[in-house]
N, C-alpha and C positions, 0 to 999 in steps of 0.2 A: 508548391512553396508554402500556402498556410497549413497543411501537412506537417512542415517542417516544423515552420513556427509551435505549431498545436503542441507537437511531440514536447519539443525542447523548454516549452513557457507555461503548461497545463492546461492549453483550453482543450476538451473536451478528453481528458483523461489520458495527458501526456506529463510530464515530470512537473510539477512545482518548484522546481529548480534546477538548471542544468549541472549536471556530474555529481549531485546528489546521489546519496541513497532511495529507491524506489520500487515495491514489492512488485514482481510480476504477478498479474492476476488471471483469471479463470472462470468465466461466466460460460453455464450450462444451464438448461431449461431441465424441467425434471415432469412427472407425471404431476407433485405437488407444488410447485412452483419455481424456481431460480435458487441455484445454490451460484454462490460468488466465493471463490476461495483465491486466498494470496499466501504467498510468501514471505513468511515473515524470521526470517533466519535470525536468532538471538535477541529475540524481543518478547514481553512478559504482556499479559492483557491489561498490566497499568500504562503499558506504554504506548498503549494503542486506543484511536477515537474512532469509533464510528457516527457519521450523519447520515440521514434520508431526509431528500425534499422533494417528492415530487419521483420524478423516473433518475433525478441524481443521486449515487451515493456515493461520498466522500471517504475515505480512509486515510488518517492521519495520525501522525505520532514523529518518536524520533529515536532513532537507534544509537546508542551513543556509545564513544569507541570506550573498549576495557583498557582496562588501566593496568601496567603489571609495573611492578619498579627492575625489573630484569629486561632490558632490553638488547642484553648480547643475543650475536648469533643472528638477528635480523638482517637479508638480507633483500628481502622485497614483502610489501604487505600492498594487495590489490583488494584489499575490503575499504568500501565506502559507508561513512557513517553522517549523521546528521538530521538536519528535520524532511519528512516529508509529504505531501500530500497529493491524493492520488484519485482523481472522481471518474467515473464511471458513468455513462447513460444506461438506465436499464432501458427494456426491450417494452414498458410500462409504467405508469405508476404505479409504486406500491404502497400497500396499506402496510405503516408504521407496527400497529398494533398485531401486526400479523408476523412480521418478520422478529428473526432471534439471529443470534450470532453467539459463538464459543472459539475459543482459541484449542485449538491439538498440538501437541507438541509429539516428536515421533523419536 
């Protein structure tokens, strides 16, 4: 049950809100340390926060729907948009001054 809760309400790196938008993530160990990669489909690195406190890191932002004035021809749209936030325990604490982050678009 607090499983459930966790998922659906964010404690320990489950949705910040349910039926939200929220990146799948990706935590691997490497010989140099932890690479943490998400999914961030149609989002720019202003639209995105990163935090580190400790062994938490936070990812946050908000993806927000495009806008078109042509809306014929719709006749199902299954994307979610909105704010979201998304933390992570790593596997340690890390040193701030040590970690870096980049956005790749593919």
């Amino acid at each position: 049950m607090n499983r459930v809760f966790d998922q659906m309400f964010g404690g320990g790196g489950g949705l910040a809100r349910a039926g939200g938008f929220a990146p799948s993530l990706e935590m691997k160990e490497t010989d140099t340390g932890l690479v943490v990669t998400a999914e961030l489909p149609g989002l720019e690195e202003k639209d995105v926060e990163l935090s580190l406190e400790g062994d938490m890191l936070t990812l946050s932002g908000e993806k927000r729907q495009e806008t078109s004035e042509d809306k014929g021809g719709l006749h199902i749209s299954e994307r979610s948009y909105g704010a979201f936030t998304r933390s992570v325990r790593l596997p340690w604490a890390a040193d701030p001054a040590q970690a870096s982050a980049r956005l790749r678009t593919h």
